[in-house]
TORBABA-441113 format. One line per 3 residues: number of its first residue (from 1); their letters; for each residue y, x, z of C-alpha. Coordinates in Angstrom, 2 decimals. Layout:
NUM	A	Y X Z | ...
This chain:
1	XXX	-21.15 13.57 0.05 | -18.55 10.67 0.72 | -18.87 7.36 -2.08
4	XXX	-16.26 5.61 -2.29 | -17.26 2.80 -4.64 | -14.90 -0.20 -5.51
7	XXX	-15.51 -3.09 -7.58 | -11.67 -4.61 -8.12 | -10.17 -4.74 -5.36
10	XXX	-13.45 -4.08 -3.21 | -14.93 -1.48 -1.22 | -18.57 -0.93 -0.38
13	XXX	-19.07 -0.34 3.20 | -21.56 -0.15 5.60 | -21.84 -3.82 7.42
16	XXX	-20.20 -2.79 10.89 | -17.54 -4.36 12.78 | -16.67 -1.33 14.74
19	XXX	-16.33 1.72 12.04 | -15.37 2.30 8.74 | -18.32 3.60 6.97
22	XXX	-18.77 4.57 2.85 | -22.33 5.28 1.64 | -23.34 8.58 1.07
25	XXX	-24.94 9.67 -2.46 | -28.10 10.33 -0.46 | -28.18 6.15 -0.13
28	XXX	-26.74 5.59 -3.46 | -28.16 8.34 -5.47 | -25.57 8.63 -8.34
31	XXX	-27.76 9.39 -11.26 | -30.39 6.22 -10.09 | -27.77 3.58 -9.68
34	XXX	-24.93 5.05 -11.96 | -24.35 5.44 -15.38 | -21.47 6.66 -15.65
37	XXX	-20.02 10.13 -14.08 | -17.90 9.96 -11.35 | -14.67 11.85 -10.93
40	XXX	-14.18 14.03 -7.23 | -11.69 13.21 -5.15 | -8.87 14.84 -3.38
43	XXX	-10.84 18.15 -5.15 | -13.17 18.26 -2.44 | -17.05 18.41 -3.14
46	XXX	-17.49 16.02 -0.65 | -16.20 12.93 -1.77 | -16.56 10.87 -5.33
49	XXX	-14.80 7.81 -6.31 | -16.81 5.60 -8.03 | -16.61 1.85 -10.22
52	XXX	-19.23 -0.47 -10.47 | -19.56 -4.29 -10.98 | -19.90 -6.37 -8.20
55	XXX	-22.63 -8.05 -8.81 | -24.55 -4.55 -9.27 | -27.12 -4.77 -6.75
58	XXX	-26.36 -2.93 -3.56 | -28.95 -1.49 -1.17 | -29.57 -3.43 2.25
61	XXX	-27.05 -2.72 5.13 | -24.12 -2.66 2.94 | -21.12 -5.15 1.77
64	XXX	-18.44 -5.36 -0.01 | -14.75 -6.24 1.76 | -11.28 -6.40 0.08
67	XXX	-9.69 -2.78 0.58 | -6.64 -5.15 2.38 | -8.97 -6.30 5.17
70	XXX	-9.59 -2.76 6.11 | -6.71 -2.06 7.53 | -7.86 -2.11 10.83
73	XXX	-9.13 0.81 9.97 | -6.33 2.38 9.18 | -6.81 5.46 11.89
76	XXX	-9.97 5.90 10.33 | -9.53 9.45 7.93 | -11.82 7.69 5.76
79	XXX	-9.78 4.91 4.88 | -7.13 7.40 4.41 | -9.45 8.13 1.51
82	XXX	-10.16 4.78 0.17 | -6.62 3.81 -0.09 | -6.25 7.04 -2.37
85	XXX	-9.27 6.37 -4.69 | -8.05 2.66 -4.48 | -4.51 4.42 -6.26
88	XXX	-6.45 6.38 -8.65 | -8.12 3.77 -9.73 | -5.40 1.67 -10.74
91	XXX	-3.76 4.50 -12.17 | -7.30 4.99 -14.17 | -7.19 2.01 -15.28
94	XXX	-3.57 1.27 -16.53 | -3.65 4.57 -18.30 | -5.69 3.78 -21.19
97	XXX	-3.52 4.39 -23.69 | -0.81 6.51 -24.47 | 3.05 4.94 -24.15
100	XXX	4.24 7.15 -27.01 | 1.67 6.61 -29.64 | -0.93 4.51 -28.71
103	XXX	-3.89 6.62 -29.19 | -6.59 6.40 -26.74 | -6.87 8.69 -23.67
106	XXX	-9.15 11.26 -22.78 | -10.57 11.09 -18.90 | -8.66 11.90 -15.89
109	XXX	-8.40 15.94 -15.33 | -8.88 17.45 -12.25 | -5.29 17.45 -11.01
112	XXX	-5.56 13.19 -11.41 | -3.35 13.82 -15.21 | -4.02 12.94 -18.46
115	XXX	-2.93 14.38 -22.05 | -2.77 12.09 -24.99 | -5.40 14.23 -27.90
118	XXX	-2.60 13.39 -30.95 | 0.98 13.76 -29.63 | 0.20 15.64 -26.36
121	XXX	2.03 13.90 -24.19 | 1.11 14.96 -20.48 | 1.26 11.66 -18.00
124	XXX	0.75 11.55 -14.72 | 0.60 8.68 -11.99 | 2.92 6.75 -11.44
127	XXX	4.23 5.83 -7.67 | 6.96 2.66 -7.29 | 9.40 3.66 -4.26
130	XXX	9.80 0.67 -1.81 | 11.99 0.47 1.24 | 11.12 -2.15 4.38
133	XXX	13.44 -1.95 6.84 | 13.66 -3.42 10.59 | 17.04 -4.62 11.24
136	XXX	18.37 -5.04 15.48 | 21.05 -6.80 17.02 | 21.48 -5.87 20.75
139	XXX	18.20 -6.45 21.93 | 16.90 -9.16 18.94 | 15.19 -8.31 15.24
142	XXX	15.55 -9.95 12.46 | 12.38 -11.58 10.86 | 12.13 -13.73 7.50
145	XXX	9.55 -15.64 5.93 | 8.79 -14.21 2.11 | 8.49 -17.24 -0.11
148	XXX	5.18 -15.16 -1.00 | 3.75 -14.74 2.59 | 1.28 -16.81 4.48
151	XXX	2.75 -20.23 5.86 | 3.83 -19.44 9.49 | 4.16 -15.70 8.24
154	XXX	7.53 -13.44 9.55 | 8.36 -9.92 8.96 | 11.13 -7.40 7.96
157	XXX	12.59 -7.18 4.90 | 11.39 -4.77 1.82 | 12.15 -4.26 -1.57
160	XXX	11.85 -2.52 -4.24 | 14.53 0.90 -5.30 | 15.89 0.55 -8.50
163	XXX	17.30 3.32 -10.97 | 19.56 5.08 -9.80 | 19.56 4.40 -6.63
166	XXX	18.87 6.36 -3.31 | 16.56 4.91 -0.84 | 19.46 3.76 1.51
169	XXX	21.24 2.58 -1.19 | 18.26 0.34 -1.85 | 18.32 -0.72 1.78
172	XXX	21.74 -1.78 2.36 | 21.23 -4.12 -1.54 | 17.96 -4.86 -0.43
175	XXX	19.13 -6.65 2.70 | 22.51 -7.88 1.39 | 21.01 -9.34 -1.63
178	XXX	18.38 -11.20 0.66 | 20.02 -12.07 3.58 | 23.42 -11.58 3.44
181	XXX	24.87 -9.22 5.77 | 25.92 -5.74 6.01 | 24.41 -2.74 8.12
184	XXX	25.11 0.52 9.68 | 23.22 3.54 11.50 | 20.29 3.35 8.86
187	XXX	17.90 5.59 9.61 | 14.37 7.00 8.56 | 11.17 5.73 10.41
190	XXX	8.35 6.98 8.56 | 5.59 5.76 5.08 | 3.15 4.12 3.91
193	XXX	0.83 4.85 0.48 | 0.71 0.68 -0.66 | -1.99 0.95 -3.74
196	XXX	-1.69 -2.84 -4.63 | -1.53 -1.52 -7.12 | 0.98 1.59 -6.85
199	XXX	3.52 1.30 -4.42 | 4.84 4.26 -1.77 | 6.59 2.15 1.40
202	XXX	9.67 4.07 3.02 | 10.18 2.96 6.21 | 13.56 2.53 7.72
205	XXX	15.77 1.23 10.63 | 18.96 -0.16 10.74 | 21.56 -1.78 13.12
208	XXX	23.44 -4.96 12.25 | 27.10 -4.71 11.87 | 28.38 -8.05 10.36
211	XXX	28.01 -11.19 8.49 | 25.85 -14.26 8.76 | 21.73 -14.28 8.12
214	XXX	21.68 -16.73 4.85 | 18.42 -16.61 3.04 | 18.73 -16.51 -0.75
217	XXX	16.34 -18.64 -1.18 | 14.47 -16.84 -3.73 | 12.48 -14.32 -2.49
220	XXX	13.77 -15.06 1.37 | 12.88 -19.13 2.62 | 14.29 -18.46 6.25
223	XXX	15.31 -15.97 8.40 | 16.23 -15.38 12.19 | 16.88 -12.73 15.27
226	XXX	14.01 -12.94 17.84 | 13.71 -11.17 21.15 | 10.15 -9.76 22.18
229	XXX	9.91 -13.13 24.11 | 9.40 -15.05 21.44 | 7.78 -13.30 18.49
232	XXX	6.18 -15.61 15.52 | 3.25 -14.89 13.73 | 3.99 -10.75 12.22
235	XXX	1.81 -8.55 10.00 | -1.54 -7.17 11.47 | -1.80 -3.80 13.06
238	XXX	-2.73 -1.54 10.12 | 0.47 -1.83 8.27 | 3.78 0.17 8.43
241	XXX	6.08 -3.43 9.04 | 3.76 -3.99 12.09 | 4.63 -0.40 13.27
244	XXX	8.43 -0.82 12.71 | 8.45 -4.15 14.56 | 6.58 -2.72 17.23
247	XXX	8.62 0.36 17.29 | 11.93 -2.06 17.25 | 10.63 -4.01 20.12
250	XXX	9.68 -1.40 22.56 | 12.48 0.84 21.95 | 9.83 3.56 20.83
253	XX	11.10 6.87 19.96 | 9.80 8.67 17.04
């Protein structure tokens, strides 16, 4: 039986470089180290998703690593996994009381819902539609620097869908309201669950057709078109910008 045990934003693991490794309950024996009971997940028998404190203590040969940093795992099935409980979780945890009335919730059901005891209102979780798109000129790709990202950080430009909205709706505002300029031949490239803390990335493509790249200076510092020659410092492998870059780049067919 899979554990998947978080504490925030952190999963136990086993302490190895190479693999991607949750405990098992016959190293954490639920009923010894837990006092609470967990709650399956994916309705399999196999795995449980677990919350503890972090400063719980932990038996020898295991860690604790931000769920973020485990991306390079992210061919692994089990981190497939993780990222799920890590969704539940915050949806778990949000959902403490009902919207409508205010009374107190019952525990998750099996089907991940919940039904408020006084006015019955059935929820369930909530997912926040995102669109990231890579954007080409000729041979170049456009790459911007979030005010939010890492100092010498570059990538392709996301955004959240509003009401109302279709997802290439959302791309062609997204990138006008950022950068300025207008698109054409969007089309779909694949997604990404983003639990942090409830996000689903759509992943799109898109060819320039005119205008000129001018940051707005709010969300968007700086902007440019680079060739593969000269790529600056892009997300890690593990996330679905990386693959769109990549994928934009080599010419890659889906």
């Amino acid at each position: 039986m899979e554990l998947y045990i978080y504490a925030g934003d952190k999963i136990l693991r086993k302490d190895n470089d190479n693999e991607l490794i949750v405990p098992s309950e016959k190293e954490f024996p639920i009923d010894k180290f837990f006092k609470f009971k967990p709650f399956k997940l994916n309705n399999k028998e196999s795995s449980y998703l677990i919350e503890i404190e972090e400063n719980e203590i932990i038996p020898k040969g295991f860690k604790f690593e931000d769920i973020k940093k485990c991306r390079r795992f992210h061919k692994n099935e089990i981190y497939s996994r993780a990222i799920q409980a890590k969704a539940i979780l915050n949806w778990d945890r949000t959902h403490r009381y009902c919207g409508i009335c205010g009374e107190k919730l019952p525990p998750m059901s099996e089907d991940k819902s919940k039904t408020c005891p006084k006015c019955s209102k059935l929820l369930f979780p909530e997912i926040a539609c995102a669109i990231i798109v890579g954007i080409t000129k000729g041979d170049k790709l456009l790459l911007a620097h979030n005010t939010n990202f890492l100092k010498d950080r570059y990538s392709i430009l996301a955004g959240f869908v509003e009401l109302g909205e279709t997802l290439e709706d959302a791309v062609r505002r997204e990138i006008k309201e950022e950068v300025n300029i207008n698109v054409k031949n969007i089309k779909y490239f694949g997604s990404q669950s983003w639990p942090f803390p409830s996000s689903m990335m759509f992943g799109f493509t898109a060819e320039y057709e005119s205008g000129e790249i001018t940051p707005d200076g709010i969300e968007i510092e700086k902007g440019n078109w680079f060739s593969k020659e000269n790529i600056p410092n892009i997300p890690p492998y593990g996330s679905i910008s990386r693959e769109i870059i990549d994928h934009c780049f080599n010419k890659k067919k889906k």
